[in-house]
C-alpha positions as CSV (number, residue, x, y, z in Angstrom):
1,X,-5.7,7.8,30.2
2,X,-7.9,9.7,27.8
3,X,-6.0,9.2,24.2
4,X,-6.9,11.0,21.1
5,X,-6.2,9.9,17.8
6,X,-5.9,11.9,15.2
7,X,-6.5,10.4,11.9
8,X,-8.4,7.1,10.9
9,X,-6.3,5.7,8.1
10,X,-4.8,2.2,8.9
11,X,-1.9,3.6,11.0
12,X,-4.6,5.8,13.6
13,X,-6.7,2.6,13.4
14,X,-3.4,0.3,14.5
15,X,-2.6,2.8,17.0
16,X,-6.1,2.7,18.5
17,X,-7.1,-0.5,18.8
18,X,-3.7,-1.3,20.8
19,X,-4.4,1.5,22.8
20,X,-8.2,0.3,23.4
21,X,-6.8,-3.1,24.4
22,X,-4.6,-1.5,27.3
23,X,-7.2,0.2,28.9
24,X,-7.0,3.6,27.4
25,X,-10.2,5.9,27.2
26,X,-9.9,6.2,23.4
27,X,-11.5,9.1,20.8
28,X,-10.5,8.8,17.6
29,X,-11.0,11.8,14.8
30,X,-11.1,11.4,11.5
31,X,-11.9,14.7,8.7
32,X,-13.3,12.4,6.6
33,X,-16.7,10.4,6.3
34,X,-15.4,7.0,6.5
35,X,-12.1,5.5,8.0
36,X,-9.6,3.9,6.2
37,X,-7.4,6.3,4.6
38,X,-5.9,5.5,1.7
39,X,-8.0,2.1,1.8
40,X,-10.7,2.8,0.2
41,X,-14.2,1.9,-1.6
42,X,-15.5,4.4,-3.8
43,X,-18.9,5.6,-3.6
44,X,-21.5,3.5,-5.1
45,X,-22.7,4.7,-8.1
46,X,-26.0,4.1,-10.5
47,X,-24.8,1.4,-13.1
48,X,-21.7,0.0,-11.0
49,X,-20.9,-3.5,-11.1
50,X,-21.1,-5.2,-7.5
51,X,-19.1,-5.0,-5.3
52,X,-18.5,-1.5,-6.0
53,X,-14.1,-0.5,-7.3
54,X,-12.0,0.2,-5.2
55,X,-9.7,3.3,-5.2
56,X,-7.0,0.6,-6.2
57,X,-6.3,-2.8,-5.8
58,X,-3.9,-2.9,-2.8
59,X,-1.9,-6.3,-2.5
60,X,-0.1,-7.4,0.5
61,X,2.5,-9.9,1.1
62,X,3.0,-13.1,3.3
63,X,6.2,-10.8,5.5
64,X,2.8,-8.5,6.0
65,X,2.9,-10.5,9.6
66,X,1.6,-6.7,11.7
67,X,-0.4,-6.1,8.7
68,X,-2.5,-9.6,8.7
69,X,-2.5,-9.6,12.6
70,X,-4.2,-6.7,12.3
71,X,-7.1,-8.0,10.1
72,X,-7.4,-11.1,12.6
73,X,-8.3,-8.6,15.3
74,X,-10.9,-6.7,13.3
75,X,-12.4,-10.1,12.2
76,X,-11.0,-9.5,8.7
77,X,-9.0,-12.7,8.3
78,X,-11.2,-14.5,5.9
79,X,-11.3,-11.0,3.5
80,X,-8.2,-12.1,1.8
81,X,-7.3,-15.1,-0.1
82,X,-3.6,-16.0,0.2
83,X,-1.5,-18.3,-2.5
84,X,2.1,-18.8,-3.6
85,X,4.1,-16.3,-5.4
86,X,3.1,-17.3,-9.3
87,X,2.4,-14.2,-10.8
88,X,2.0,-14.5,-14.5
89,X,3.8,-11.8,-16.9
90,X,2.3,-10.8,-20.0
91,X,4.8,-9.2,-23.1
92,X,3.3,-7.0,-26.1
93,X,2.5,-10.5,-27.9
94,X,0.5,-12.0,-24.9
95,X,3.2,-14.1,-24.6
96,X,2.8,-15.6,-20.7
97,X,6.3,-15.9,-18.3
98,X,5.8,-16.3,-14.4
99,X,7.7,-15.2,-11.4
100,X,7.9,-17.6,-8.4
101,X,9.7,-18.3,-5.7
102,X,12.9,-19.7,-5.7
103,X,16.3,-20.1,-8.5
104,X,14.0,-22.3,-10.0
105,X,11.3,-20.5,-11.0
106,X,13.9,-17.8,-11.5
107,X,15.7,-20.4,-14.1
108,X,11.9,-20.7,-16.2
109,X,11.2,-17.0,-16.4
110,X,10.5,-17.0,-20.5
111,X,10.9,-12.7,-20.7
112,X,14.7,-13.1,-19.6
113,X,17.6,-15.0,-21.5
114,X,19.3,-17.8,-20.2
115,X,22.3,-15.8,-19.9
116,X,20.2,-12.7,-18.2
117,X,18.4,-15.3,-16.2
118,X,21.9,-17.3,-14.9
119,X,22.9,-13.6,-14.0
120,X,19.9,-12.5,-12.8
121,X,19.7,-15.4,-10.0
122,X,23.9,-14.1,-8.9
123,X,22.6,-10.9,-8.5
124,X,19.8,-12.2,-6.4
125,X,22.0,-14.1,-3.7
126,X,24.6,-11.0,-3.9
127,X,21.8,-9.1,-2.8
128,X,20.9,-10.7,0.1
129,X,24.4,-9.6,1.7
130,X,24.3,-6.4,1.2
131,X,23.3,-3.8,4.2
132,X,20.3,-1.5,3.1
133,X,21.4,1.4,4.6
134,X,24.9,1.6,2.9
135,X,22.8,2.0,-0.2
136,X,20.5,4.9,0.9
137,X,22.2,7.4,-1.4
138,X,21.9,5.5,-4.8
139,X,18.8,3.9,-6.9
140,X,17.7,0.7,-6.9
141,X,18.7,0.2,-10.4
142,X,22.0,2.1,-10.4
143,X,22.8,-0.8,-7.8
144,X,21.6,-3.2,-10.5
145,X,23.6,-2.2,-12.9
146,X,26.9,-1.8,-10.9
147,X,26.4,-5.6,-10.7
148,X,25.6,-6.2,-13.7
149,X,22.0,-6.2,-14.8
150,X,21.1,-5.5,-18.0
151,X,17.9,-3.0,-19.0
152,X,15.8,-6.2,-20.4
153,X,16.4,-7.7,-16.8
154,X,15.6,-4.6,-15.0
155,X,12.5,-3.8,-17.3
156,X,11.6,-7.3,-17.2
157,X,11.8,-8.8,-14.1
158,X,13.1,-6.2,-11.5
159,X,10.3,-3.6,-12.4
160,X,7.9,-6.2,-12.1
161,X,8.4,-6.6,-8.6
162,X,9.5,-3.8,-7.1
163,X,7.5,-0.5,-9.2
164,X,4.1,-2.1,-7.2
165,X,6.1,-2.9,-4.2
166,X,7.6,0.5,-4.0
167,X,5.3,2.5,-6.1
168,X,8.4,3.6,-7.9
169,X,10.7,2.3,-11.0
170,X,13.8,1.0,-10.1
171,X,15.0,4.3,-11.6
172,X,13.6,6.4,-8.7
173,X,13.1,3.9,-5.6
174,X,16.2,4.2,-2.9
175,X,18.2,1.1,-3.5
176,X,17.5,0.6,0.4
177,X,13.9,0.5,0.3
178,X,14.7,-2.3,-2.8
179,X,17.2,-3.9,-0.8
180,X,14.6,-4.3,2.1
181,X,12.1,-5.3,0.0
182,X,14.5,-8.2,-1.9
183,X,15.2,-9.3,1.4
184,X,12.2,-9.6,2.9
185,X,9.9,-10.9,0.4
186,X,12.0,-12.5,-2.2
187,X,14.7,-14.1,0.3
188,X,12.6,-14.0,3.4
189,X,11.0,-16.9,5.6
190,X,9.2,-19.4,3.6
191,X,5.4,-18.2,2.5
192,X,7.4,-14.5,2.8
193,X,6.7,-13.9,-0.7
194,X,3.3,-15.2,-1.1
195,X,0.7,-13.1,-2.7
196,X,-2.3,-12.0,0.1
197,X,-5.1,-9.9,-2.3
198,X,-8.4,-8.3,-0.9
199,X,-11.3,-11.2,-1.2
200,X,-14.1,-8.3,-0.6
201,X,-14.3,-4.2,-0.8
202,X,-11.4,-2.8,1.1
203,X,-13.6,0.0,2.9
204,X,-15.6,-3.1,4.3
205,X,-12.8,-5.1,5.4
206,X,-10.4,-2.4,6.6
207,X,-12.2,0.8,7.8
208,X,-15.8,-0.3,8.4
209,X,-14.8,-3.8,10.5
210,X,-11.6,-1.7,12.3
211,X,-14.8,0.5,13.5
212,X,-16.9,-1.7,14.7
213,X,-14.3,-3.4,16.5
214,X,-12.9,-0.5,18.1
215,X,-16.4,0.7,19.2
216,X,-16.5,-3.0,20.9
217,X,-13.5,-2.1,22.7
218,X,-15.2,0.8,24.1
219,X,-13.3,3.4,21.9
220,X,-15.3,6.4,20.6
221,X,-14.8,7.2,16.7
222,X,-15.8,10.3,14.9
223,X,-15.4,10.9,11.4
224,X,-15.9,14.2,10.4
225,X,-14.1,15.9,12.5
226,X,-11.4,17.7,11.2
227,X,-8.6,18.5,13.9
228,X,-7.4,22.3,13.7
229,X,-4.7,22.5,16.5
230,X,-3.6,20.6,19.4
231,X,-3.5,22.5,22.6
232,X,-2.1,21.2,26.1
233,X,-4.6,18.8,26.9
234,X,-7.3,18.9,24.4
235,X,-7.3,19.0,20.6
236,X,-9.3,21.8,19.0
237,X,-11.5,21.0,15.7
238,X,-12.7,23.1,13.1
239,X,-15.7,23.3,14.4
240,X,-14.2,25.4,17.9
241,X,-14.7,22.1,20.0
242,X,-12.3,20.8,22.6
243,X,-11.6,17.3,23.3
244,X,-9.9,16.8,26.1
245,X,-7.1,14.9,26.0
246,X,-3.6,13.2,28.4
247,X,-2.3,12.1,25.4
248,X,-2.2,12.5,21.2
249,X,-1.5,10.1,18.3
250,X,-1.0,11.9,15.0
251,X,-1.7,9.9,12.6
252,X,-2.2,12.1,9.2
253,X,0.1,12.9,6.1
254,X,3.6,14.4,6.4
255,X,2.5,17.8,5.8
256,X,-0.8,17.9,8.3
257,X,1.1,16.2,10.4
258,X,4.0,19.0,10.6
259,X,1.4,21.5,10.9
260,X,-0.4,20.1,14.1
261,X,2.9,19.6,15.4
262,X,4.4,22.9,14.5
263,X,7.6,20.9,12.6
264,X,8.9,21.8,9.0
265,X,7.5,19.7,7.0
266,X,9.6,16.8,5.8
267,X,9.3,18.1,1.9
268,X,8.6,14.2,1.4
269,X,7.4,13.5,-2.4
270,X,4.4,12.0,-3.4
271,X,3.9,9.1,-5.6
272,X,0.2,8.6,-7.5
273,X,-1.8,5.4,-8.0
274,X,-3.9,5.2,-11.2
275,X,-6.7,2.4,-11.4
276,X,-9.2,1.4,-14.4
277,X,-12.3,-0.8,-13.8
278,X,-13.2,-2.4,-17.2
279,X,-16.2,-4.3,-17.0
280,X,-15.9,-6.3,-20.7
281,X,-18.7,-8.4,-22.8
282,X,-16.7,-11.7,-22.7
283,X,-13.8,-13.0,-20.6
284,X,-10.2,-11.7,-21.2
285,X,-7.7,-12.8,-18.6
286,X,-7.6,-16.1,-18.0
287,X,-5.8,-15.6,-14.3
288,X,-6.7,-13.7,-11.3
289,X,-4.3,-11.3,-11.9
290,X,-1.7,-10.6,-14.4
291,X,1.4,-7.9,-14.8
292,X,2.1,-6.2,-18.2
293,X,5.6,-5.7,-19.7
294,X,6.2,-2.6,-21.6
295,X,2.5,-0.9,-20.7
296,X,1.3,1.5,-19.1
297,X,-1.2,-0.8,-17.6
298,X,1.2,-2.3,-15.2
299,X,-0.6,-5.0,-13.4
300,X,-4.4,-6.1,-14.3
301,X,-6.6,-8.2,-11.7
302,X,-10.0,-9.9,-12.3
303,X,-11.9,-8.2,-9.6
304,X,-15.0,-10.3,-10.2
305,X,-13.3,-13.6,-9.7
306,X,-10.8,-12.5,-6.4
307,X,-14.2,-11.1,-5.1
308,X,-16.1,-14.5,-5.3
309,X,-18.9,-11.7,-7.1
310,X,-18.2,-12.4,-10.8
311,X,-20.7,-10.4,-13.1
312,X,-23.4,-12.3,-14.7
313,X,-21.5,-11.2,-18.4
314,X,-18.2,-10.7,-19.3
315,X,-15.2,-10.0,-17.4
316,X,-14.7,-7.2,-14.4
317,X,-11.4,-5.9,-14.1
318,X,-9.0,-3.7,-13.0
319,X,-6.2,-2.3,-14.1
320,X,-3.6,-0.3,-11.8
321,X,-0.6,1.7,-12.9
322,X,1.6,2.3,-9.9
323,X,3.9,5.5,-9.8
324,X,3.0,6.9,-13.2
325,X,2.6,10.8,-13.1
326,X,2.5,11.2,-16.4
327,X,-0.9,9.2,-16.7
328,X,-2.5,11.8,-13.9
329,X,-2.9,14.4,-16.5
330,X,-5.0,12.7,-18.6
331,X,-8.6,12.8,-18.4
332,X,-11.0,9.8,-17.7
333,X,-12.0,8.7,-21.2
334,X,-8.3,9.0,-22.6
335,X,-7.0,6.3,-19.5
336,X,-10.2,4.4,-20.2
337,X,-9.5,4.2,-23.6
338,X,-6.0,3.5,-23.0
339,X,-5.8,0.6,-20.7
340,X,-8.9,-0.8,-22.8
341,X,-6.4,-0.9,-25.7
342,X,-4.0,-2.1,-23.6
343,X,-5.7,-5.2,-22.8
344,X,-7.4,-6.0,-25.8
345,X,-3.9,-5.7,-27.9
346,X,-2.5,-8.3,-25.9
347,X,-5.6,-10.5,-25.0
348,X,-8.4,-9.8,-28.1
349,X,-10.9,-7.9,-28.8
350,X,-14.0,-7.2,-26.4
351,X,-16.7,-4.7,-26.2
352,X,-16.4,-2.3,-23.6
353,X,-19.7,-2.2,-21.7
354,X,-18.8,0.0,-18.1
355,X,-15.9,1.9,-16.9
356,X,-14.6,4.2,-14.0
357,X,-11.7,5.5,-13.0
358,X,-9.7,6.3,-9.5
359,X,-6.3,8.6,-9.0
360,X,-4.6,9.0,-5.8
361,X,-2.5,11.0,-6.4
362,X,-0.6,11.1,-3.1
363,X,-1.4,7.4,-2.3
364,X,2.1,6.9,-0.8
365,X,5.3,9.3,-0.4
366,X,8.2,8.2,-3.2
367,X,10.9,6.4,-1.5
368,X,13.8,8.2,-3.3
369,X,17.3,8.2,-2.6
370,X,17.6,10.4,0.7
371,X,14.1,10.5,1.5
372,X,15.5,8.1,4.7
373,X,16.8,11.3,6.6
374,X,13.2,13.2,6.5
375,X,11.4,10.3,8.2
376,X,10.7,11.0,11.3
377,X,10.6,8.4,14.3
378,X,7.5,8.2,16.7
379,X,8.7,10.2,19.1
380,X,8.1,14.0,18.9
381,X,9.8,15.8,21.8
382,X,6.7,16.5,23.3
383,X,5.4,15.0,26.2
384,X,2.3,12.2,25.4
385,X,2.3,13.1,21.8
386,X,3.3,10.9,19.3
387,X,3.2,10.6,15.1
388,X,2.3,7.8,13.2
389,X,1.7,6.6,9.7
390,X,3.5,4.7,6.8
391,X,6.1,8.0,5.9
392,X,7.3,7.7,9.5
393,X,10.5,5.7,10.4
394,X,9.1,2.3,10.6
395,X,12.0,0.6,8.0
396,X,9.4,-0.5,5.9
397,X,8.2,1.2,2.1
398,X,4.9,2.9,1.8
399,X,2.9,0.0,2.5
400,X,-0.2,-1.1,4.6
401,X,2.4,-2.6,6.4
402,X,4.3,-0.1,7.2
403,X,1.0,2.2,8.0
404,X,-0.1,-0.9,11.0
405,X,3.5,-1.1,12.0
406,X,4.0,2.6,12.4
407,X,0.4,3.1,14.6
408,X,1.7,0.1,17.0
409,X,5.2,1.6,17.4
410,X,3.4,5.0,18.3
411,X,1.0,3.2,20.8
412,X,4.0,1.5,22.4
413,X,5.7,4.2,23.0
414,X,2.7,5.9,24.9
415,X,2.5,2.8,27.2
416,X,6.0,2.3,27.5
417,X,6.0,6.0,29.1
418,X,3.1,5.5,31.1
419,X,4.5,2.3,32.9
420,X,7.8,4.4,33.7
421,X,5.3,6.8,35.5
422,X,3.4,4.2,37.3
423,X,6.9,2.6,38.3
């Protein structure tokens, strides 16, 4: 069966490979010049530290199981380095708490009271009974405070975890998405919660080795080619050429996606990703990573070091502020200048020596109360055409996971329909 994919982010990659591995002809099309979507390197430019930023520092998960099988079959399993949840928190003094695993590590957490902490660890077991979707109409933290969190504990430790994790405050994110997440990560298998960060540039280890892998599997990938309309059996690009196709995988944002389909669009929001890269004149953090409490700069990570490429003077780092729209307004030298005073309040002076900056802002759609109902499932009511990507119906937030899982579940549900016509 001749399958086109459209879009090469890591949902149309999923999608294709699983298709590739049972036996379909495979094209995939992607507008841009390199694959990966929202994974990306940015171009290299003159004076850039090596390797070269990243348009954020994207952090997975150990309950990432679709995500990391999918970097074993593109030869990427070595491109991260996994550890135990111990992420240390940084207050406005520089004052270092550290969230782990466990009522234990819970019990520890310097940034909470005892009292807020003893509370704290209730609310965590009474959490992992609730149902997710009861909780679809409210915020994460109106759910907090209905059982009692106070704002220091949701500022303080429940922001901590969930704004990267959802790409939202607790204020915003659907109290079902936080429910998922708490019990998935935080209550989940042991090694659920461990942290899995990018070892090497994500364009390398995502779109570049998921291209070479699918051109192993015999698949054909364009980038480039923008897709203007599907037709019966073909897709048209923008260039007036047909390729032919039995079957379709859309696998683009909500909005393109409506528009090749010829669906409303599902009026989902968008949520922007800020990211700094500070290259400093001496050495700053003392951990790989770091979050912030009460900053702008939410979490900080020492590229240098989790790249095994530190540079030969000072400290390479970046900082990323997750959901933050107020910070897309500013320009480049104000965020510079911001997150720079940001660190060196906290963690002492240092010279400045590079910088560059990266927004996104539609890196993931915001996971507000209601925004359930306008996911759509991979099905489209049209015969051998199916949707994918991570603002589809996969259960999941707006996560790499969620992108791999929603590409599989669209692939399946080609080859399920194709065995029921061989049978």
């Amino acid at each position: 069966m001749k399958t086109v994919v459209v879009g090469g982010g890591l949902a149309g990659l999923a999608a294709a490979l699983e298709l590739a591995d049972a036996g379909h002809a495979v094209t995939l099309l992607e507008a841009r010049p390199t694959l990966g979507g929202a994974v990306q390197t940015l171009p290299e430019r003159d004076g850039d530290p090596a390797p070269p930023p990243d348009n954020g520092q994207h952090v997975a998960l150990g309950c990432c199981t679709a995500y990391l099988a999918f970097l074993r079959r593109i030869g990427q399993a070595g491109s991260v380095r996994r550890s135990r949840l111990d992420l240390p928190v940084l207050d406005q003094g520089g004052v270092v708490g550290r969230i782990g695993p466990g009522a234990l590590a819970l019990a520890r957490y310097r940034h909470l009271s005892l009292f807020e902490r003893l509370r704290t660890a209730r609310v965590v077991r009474t959490l992992g009974q609730l149902d997710p979707e009861a909780h679809e109409g409210e915020t994460f933290a109106a759910l907090l405070r209905r059982l009692g969190q106070t704002e220091p504990a949701i500022e303080r430790f429940w922001d901590v975890f969930i704004r990267p994790a959802l790409n939202l405050r607790s204020e915003e994110a659907s109290a079902a998405l936080g429910l998922f997440t708490v019990q998935t990560a935080l209550l989940g298998d042991s090694g659920a919660s461990d942290l899995v960060l990018p070892a090497a540039p994500l364009g390398a280890m995502h779109g570049e080795a998921a291209g070479r892998t699918l051109d192993a599997a015999g698949a054909q990938v364009r980038v480039g080619a923008r897709v203007e309309s599907l037709e019966p059996s073909a897709v048209l690009l923008a260039d007036g050429e047909r390729v032919s196709a039995d079957a379709v995988v859309v696998a683009v944002p909500p909005a393109e996606s409506a528009r090749l389909l010829g669906e409303p669009d599902p009026s989902l929001r968008d949520s922007p990703i800020v990211s700094v890269h500070l290259l400093f004149a001496r050495r700053l953090l003392a951990e790989p990573l770091a979050a912030l409490l009460s900053s702008p700069a939410h979490w900080v990570f020492d590229r240098g070091e989790l790249t095994g490429r530190p540079p030969g003077r000072g400290q390479y780092l970046t900082v990323v502020s997750s959901g933050a729209p107020e910070l897309m307004a500013l320009r480049g030298r104000e965020l510079v200048d911001l997150m720079a005073a940001e660190l060196t309040s906290r963690l002492g002076a240092a010279e400045l020596l590079w910088s560059r900056v990266s927004r996104e802002p539609a890196a993931t759609f915001a996971g507000v109360p209601g925004s359930a109902a306008r996911r759509r499932l991979a099905e489209t009511g049209r015969e051998n055409v199916v949707r994918a990507g991570a603002w589809t119906s996969t259960g999941w937030p707006a996560t790499m996971e969620g992108a791999v899982r929603s590409g599989q579940a669209a692939a399946r549900v080609l080859l399920s329909a194709r065995e029921k016509v061989a049978a």
